[in-house]
C-alpha positions in Angstrom: 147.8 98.2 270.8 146.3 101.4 272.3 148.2 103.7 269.5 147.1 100.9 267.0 142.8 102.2 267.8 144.0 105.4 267.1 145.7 104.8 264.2 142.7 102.7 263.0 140.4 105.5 263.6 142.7 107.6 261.3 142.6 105.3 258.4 139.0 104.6 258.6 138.1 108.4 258.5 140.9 109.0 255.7 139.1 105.9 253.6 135.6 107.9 254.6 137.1 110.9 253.3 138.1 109.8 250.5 135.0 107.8 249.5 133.1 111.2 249.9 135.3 112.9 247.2 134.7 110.7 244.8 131.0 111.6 245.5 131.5 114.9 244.4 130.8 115.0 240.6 127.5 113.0 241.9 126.9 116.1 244.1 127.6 118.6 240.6 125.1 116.4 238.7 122.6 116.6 240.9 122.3 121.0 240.9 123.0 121.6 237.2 119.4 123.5 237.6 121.1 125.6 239.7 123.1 128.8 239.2 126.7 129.0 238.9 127.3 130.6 242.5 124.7 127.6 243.9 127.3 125.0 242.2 130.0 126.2 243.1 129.0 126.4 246.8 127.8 122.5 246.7 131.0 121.8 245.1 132.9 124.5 248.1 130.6 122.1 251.0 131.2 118.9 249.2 135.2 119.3 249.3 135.0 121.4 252.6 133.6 118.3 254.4 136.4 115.7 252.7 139.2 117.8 253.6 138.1 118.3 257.2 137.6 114.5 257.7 141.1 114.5 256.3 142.7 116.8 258.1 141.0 115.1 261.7 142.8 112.0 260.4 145.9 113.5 260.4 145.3 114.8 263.3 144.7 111.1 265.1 147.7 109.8 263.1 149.8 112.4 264.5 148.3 112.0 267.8 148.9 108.5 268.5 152.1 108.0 267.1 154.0 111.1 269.1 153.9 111.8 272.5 152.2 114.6 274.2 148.7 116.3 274.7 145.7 114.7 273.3 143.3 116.9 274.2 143.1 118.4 270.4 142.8 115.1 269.1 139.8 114.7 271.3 138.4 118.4 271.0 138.7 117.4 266.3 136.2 114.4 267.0 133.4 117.3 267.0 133.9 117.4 263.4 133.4 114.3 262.2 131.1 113.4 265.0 128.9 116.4 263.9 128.6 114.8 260.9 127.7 111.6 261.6 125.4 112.2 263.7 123.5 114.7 260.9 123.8 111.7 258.6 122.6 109.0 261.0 119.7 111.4 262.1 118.8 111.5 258.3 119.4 107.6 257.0 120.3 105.2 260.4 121.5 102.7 257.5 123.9 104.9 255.1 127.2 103.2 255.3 129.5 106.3 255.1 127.6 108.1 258.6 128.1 104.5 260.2 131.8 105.0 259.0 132.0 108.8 260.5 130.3 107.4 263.8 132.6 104.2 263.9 136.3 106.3 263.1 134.8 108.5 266.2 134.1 105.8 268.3 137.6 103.9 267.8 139.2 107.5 268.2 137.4 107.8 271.8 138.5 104.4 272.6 142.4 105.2 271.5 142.8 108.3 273.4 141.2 106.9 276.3 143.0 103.8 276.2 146.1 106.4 275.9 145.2 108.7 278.3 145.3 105.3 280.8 148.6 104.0 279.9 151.0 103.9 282.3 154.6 105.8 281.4 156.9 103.7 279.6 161.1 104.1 281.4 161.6 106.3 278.9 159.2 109.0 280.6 157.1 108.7 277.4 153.4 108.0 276.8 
């Protein structure tokens, strides 16, 4: 059950990810005032921030499914934790920072709930 939050956590940040990509020819729409270098880096920030959230979810995945450290599974929850928070400081009711917050908060619980497992015979967590 405990590697099951983590997991969770994973898919729920991948989905998050995910949703924001598709956001992104919304985001080009929304500067075609702009120059091409000022598209190009909403488009560069836009992607940045969907790949990141992916790669923390891979991260998690990895995390609860294999044995050893945790600690940079804990330490890549700044990421999407920095962004929720940005998001929920700007709109409390937007759906995709409630997402960001909730993948962090079932992350938290996971490795915790890890972290307080007792070894299996096997010598593995």
């Amino acid at each position: 059950m405990r590697r099951i939050i983590l997991f969770a956590a994973a898919a729920l940040l991948f989905a998050t990810a995910i949703i924001h990509a598709t956001g992104l020819p919304m985001a080009s729409a929304r500067g075609e005032g702009l120059g091409r270098f000022q598209q190009l880096a909403i488009a560069l920030f836009w992607t940045h921030a969907s790949v990141s959230w992916g790669a923390v979810a891979l991260i998690w995945a990895v995390a609860a499914w294999r044995p050893g450290p945790r600690w940079p599974a804990a330490l890549a929850a700044l990421i999407p934790a920095h962004a929720a928070a940005g998001v929920l400081a700007i709109d409390p009711t937007f759906f995709g920072g409630q997402m960001l917050a909730g993948s962090v908060a079932l992350a938290l619980a996971g490795l915790i709930l890890l972290g307080r497992a007792p070894p299996n015979r096997s010598g593995t967590p």
